[in-house]
C-alpha positions in Angstrom: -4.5 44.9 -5.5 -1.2 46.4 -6.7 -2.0 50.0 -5.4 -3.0 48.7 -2.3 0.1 46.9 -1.6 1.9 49.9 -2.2 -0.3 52.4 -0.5 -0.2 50.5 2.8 2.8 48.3 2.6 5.3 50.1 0.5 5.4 46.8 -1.2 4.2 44.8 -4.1 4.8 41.5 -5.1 6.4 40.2 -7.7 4.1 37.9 -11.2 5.4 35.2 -9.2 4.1 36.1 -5.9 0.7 37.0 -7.0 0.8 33.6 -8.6 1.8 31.6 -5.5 -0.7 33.7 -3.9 -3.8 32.6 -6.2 -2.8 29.0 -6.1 -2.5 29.0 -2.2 -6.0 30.3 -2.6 -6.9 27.4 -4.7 -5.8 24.9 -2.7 -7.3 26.6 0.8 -10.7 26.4 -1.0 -10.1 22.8 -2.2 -8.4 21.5 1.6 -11.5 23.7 3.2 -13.7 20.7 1.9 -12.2 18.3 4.3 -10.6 20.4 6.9 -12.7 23.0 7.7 -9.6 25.8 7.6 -11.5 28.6 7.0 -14.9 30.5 6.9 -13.4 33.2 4.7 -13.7 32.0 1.4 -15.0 34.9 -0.9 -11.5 36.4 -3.0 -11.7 40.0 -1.9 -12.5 39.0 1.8 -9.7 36.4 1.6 -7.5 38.8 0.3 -7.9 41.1 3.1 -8.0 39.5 6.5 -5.5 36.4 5.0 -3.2 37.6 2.8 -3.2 41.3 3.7 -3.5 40.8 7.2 -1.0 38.6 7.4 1.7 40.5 5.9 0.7 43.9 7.7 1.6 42.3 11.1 5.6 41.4 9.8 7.9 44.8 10.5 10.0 44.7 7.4 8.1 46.6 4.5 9.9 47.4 2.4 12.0 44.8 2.1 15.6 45.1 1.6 17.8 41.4 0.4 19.0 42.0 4.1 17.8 43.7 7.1 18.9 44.5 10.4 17.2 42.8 13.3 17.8 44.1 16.5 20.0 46.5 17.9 20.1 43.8 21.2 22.5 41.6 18.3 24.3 44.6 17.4 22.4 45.7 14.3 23.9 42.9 12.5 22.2 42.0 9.0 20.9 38.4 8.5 18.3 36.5 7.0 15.6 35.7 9.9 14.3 32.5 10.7 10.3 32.6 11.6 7.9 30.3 13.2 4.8 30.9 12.7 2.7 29.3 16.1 -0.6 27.4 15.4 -0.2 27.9 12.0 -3.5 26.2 11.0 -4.5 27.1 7.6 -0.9 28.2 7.0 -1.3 32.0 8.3 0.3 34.1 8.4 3.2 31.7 7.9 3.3 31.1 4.2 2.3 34.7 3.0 5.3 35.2 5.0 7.2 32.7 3.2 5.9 33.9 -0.1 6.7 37.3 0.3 10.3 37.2 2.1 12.1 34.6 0.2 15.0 35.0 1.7 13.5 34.2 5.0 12.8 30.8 6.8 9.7 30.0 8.0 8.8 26.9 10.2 5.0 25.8 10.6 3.6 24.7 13.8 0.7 23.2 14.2 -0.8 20.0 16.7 -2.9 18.8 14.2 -1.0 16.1 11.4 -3.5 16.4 9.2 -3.1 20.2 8.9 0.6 19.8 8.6 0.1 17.2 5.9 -2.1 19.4 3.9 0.8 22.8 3.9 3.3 20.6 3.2 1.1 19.6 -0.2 0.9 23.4 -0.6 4.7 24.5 0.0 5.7 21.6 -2.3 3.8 22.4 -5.5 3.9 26.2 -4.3 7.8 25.6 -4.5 8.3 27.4 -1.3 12.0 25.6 -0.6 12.0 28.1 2.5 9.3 26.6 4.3 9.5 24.0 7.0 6.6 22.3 9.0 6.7 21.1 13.0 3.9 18.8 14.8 3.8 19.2 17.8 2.3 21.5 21.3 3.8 24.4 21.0 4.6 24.0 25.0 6.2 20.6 24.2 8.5 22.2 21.3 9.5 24.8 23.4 11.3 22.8 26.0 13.2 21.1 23.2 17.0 22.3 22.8 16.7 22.2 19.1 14.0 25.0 19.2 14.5 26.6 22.3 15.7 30.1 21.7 16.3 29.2 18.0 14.3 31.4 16.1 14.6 35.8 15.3 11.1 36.0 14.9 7.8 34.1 16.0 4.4 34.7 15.0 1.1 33.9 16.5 -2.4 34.7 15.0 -5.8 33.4 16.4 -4.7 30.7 19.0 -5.3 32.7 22.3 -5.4 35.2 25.0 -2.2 37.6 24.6 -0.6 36.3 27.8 -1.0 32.5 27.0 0.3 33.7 23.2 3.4 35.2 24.8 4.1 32.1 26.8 4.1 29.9 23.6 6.5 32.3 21.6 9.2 33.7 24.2 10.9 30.4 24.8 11.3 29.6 20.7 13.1 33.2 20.6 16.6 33.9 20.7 17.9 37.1 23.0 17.1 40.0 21.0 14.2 38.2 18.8 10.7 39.2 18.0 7.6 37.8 18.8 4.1 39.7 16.7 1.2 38.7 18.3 -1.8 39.5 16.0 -5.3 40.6 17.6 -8.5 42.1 16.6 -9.4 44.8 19.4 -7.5 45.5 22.7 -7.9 47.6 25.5 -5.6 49.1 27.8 -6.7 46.5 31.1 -5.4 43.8 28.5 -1.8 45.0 28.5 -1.9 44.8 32.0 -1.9 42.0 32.1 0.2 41.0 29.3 2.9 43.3 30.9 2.9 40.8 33.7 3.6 38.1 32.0 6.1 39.0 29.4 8.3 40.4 32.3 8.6 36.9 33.9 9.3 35.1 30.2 12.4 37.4 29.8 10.5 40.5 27.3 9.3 43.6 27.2 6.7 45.4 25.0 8.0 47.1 22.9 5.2 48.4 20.8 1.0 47.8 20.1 0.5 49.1 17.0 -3.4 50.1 16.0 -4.1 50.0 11.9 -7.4 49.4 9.7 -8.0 47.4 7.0 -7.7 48.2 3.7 -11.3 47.5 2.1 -14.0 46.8 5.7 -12.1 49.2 7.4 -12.0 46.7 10.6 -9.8 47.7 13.5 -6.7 45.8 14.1 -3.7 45.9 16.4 0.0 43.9 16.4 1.6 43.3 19.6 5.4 43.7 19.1 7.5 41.6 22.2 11.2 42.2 22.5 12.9 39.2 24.4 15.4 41.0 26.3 16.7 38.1 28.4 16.7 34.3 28.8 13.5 33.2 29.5 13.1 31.1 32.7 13.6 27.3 32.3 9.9 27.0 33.8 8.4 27.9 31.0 6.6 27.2 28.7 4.6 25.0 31.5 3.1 21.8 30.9 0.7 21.4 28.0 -2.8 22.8 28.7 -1.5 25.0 32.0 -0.5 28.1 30.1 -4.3 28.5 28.5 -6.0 26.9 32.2 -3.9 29.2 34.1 -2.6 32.1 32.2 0.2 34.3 33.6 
């Protein structure tokens, strides 16, 4: 898939890389047998709509060893710290990890047993930049030792947009990121995504419409600035942002 990289990333990865990504393959298809992560199990599918898709959604192709990541933090260069939301199956989270080394990325996830199983993964994968978190992501964001802690958060097949932005605002620092990955989306969505990144302290600053590389399926990234301190309120009580959506 070397070509492909290139052709729609501007990016390859390294023998290494394509080595961590076969074993992480391995050991989905092997943890699948128990845990039921994932109906995509065929290599070229897998490839595409895991691997692929999860790197497509991260705004820093090509990488440089340091990047600039806001102009709200005064262009400064650092090496950004992740968190990858409802990680589940570890996506787009360790891709992540695999192909920005330099990078930190912190897996979240509710379920123990899923933790349990990518930190089996990130230790024989060697990934020494990975971390893992149990926990609700609306517990975990009223906690001062994550609460605006983190440049960059992703969040991929865990909700509506609004309830995804709720989850992801409070973990960023002023100036971070949040990427909120979605299959189709229409324009009466973003209304009402509008109205609830304004009250969590973000704007948005981009949707970004792209195809895959072999089906040819639509996709589109949400890109939300934080801009200012989110509200103390939120994230609300576990199980309110997805009964009662902003």
């Amino acid at each position: 898939m070397a070509d492909i990289w290139q052709q729609t990333l501007n990016w390859q990865p390294l023998v290494q890389q394509q080595n961590q990504f076969q074993h992480f393959y391995e050991f989905i298809l092997e943890g699948n047998t128990q845990l039921n992560l994932t109906r995509i199990t065929e290599p070229l599918e897998f490839w595409e709509k895991h691997l692929w898709d999860s790197l497509r959604g991260i705004p820093l192709f090509p990488i440089p060893p340091l990047f600039p990541l806001s102009p709200q933090r005064g262009g400064e260069f650092s090496s950004p710290a992740f968190i990858d939301i409802g990680t589940g199956a570890g996506f787009p989270g360790i891709p992540v990890a695999i192909a920005v080394p330099n990078c930190t990325v912190t897996l979240l996830d509710a379920t123990r047993k899923k933790i349990t199983f990518l930190e089996k993964i990130r230790d024989a994968l060697d990934l020494t930049n990975v971390k893992t978190l149990t926990g609700r992501s609306e517990e975990i964001g009223q906690q001062l030792q994550h609460r605006q802690s983190y440049d960059i958060a992703l969040v991929r097949a865990v909700g509506a947009a609004s309830v995804c932005a709720e989850y992801a605002l409070p973990l960023l620092k002023q100036g971070g990121l949040a990427v909120i990955y979605r299959g189709h989306w229409t324009e009466d969505e973003k209304t009402s995504l509008e109205n609830a990144v304004n009250q969590l302290g973000g704007v948005i600053e981009s949707i970004e419409k792209f195809t895959t590389p072999l089906s040819h399926s639509i996709r589109h990234c949400l890109y939300l600035r934080k801009v200012t301190i989110t509200p103390a309120q939120f994230p609300r009580a576990v199980g309110i942002p997805t009964q009662k959506p902003l």
